[in-house]
N, C-alpha and C positions, 0 to 999 in steps of 0.2 A: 504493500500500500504506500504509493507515495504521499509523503510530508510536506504541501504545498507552501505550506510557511514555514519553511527551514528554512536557514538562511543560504543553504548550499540552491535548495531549489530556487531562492529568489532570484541568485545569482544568474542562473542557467536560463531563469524564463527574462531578466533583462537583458542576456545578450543577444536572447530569442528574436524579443524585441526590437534590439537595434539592429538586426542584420535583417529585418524586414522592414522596419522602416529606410533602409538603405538601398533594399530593390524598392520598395514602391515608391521613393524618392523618382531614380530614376524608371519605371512603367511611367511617372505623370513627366517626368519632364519632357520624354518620347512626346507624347500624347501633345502636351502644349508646344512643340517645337514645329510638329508636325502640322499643327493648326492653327500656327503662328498668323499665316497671310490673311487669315479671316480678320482677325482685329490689325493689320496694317491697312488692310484696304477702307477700313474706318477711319484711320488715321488719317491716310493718305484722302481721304475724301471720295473715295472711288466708291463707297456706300453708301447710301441715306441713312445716319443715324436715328431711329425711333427707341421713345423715353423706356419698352420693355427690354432693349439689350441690356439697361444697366444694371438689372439680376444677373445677365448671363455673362458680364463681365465680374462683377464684385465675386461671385461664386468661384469662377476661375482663379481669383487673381489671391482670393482671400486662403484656398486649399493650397495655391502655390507657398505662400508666409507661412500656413501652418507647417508643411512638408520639410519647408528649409528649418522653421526652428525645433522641431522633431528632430529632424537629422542634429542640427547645434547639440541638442540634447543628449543625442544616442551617440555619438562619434565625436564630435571637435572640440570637444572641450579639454581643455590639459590642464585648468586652473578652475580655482574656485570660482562659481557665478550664481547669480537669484535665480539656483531652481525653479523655488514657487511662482515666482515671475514671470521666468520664461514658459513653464507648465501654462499658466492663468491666459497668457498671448496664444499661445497653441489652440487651446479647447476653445476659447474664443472664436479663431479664424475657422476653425474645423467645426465648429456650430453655426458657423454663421454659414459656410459651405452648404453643410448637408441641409439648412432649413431653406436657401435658395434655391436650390437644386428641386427641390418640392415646388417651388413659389415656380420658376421657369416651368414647370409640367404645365401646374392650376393655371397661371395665365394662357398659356393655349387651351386647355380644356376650355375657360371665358371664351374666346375666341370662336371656338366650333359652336357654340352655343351663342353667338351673337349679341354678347352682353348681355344675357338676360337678368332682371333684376334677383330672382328666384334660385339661379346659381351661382351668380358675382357675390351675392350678402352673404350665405351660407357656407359656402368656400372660403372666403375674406375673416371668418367669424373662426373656423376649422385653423386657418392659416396662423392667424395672431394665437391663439392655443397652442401651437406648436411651438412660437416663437418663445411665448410665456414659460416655456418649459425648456428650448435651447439654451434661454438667457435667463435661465433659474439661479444661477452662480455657480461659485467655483467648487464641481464635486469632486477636485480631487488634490494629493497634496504630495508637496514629490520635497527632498532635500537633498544635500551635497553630500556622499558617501566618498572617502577618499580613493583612488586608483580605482573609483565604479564611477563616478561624476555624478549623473542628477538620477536618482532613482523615486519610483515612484512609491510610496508611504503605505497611502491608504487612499481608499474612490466609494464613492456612496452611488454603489450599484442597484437600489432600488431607481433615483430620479433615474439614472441612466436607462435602465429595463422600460420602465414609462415613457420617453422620450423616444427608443426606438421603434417602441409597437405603436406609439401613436403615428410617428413616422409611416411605419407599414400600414398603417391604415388609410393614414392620408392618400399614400400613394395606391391603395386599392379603391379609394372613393372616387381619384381623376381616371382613372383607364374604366372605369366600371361608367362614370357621365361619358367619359368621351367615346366609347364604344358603344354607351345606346345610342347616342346625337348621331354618330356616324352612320349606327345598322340603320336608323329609321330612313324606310321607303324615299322622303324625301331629298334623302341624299344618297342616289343611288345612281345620279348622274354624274356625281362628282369621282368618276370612278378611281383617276390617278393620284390625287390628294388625299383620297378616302383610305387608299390603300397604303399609301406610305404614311399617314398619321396613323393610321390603327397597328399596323406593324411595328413601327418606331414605339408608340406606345405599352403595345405587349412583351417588347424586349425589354423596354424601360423596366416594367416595372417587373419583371422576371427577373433580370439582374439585380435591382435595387432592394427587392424583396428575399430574394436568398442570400444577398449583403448583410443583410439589417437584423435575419433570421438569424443568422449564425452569429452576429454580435448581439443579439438581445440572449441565447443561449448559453455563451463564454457570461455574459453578464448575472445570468440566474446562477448560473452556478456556483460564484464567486467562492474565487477556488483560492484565488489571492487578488494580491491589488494589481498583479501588474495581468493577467491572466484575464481579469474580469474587464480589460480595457484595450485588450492587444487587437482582437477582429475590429473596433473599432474604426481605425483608422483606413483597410479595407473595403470597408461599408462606406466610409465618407467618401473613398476615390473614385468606387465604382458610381455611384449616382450620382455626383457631379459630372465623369466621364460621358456616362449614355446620353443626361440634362441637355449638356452642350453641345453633344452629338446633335441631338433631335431639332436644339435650338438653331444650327448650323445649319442642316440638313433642309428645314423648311424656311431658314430665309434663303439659301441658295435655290432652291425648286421655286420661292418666289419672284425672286433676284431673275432668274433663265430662263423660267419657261410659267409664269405665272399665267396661268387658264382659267377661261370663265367658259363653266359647262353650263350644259341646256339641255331639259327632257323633252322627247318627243310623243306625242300620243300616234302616231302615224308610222313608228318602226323604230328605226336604231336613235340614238342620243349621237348629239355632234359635240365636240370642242371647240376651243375657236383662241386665240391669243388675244388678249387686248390690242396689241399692235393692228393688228386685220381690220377691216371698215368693221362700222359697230355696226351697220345691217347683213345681214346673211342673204346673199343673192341666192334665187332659185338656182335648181340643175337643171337645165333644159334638155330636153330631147325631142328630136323632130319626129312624130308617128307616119304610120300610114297614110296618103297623098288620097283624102278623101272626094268626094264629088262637091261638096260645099268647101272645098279649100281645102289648107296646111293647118292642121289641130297640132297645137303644142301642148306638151304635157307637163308638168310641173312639179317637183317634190313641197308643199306646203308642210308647213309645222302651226302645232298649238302644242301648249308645255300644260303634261298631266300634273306637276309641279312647276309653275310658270315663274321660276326666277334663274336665273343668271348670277353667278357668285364670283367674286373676285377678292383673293385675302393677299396680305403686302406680308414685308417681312419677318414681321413678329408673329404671322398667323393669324390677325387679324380684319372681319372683314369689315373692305374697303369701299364695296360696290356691292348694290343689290339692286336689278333692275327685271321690273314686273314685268311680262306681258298677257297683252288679251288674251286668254286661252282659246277666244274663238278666231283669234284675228289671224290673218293669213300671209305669210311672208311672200308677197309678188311685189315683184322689181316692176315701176313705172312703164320700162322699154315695154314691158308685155300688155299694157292696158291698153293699147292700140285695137283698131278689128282686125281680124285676119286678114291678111294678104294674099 
């Protein structure tokens, strides 16, 4: 039976410690290097900045500070320094991470929902609860051991357990809205945006959920203090990682190829680019050369869902334009008589 709080054990699971937070040092700096030109092109002006990237920037930028003073932590130190200090800066940046990484999901989920008043309150109300609990304070307390540097003491593993399952909940309440808003019939035209937010979000939250699983678990079991905090930081990488993936992912399908789809009652659904003239010319085709003349034929549309949708690059929408469901799309050149 292992002796978790021996001090030989403590020993073994802090070096545990620092040689994982050494590789997931570098898994994130991969990760941010590689997705570096996303935020130059911001820089550089070569993107419209809108006010929700500033989640998906602080979340990035805040798990990078955690990661470097983690690493200070576990590796670089060769002299005495405020532990508790640098600990307190950590859990900080790494809460404040993983509670954006949720806020980046919920405000798209907002977005496929059209700002509705009914799911902006109630998420907004869900969100601050989270937050109340990331920024509960300082649960844990680490000091200067000499030839071990900053080790961690003690962690009050009930808040922590709280925090994570409320987490996991969170993140089964946004894929659970954004997955009915999407299955409903009404958005069954939107077929290529439908299918890359419902995917994006079911990986989301499959990752971010067997993250959060396994550090709420290390957490119940509090086996010690450094043990009951070690998946942690894991959990924080992975749902900031997929967050700003997703975040990425649909301002660029916005950014290239942003489509405003349209259902048909009369056969197949069209796409169409904003760029393209905003009326939809007929297809003509010339029939059978009858005895009263040239009968042209026409593909007409009415929308069994008559809107037209168009979302910018935070996801949300930009354009909604109704039409008559009785009304008929003919190009003027054919209101002539027949020839």
């Amino acid at each position: 039976m292992v002796d978790w709080h021996s001090p030989a054990e403590l020993a073994r699971d802090a070096d545990a410690f620092s040689k994982l937070i050494h590789s997931l040092l570098g898994l994130y700096i991969w990760e941010f290097v590689t997705s570096l030109d996303f935020d130059i092109a911001f820089i550089t002006r070569k993107r419209v900045f809108r006010w929700p990237l500033t989640f998906y920037f602080l979340g990035r930028y805040c798990l990078l500070a955690a990661l470097i003073g983690m690493y200070t932590c576990a590796q670089a130190v060769s002299r005495k320094i405020n532990c508790q200090g640098l600990y307190t800066f950590n859990q900080c940046m790494g809460n404040l991470a993983i509670g954006l990484a949720s806020v980046n999901l919920s405000l798209r989920t907002m977005a496929v929902w059209g700002q509705r008043w009914y799911i902006v309150v109630p998420l907004t109300a869900i969100i601050l609860g989270h937050w109340s609990l990331l920024l509960h304070g300082i649960l844990l307390t680490a000091a200067w051991v000499p030839e071990a540097g900053c080790v961690i003491t003690s962690t009050d593993s009930r808040i922590l357990s709280v925090t994570f399952i409320y987490s996991m909940s969170l993140d089964l309440l946004v894929l659970i809205l954004t997955g009915w808003k999407l299955a409903h019939p009404s958005s069954s035209g939107k077929s290529k945006l439908v299918d890359m937010i419902f995917t994006d979000g079911l990986v989301y939250f499959i990752i971010a959920f067997l993250a959060n699983l396994i550090a709420t678990i290390f957490m119940t079991l509090n086996l010690n203090a450094v043990m009951s905090i070690i998946a942690n930081v894991p959990a924080a990488i992975a749902s900031t990682i997929v967050a700003s993936r997703v975040v990425r992912r649909l301002a660029n399908f916005s950014n290239d190829s942003a489509e405003m789809f349209a259902t048909t009652t009369t056969g197949s659904s069209f796409a169409f680019r904003p760029s393209q003239r905003s009326a939809m010319q007929p297809n003509v085709s010339l029939g059978k050369q009858q005895p009263s003349g040239v009968h042209v034929q026409m593909n007409s549309f009415s929308a069994a869902d008559p809107m037209a949708i168009q979302y910018d690059a935070a996801g949300r929408i930009v354009k909604e334009d109704h039409y008559d469901p009785e009304a008929q799309i003919i190009s003027d050149e054919f209101k002539r008589p027949p020839y």
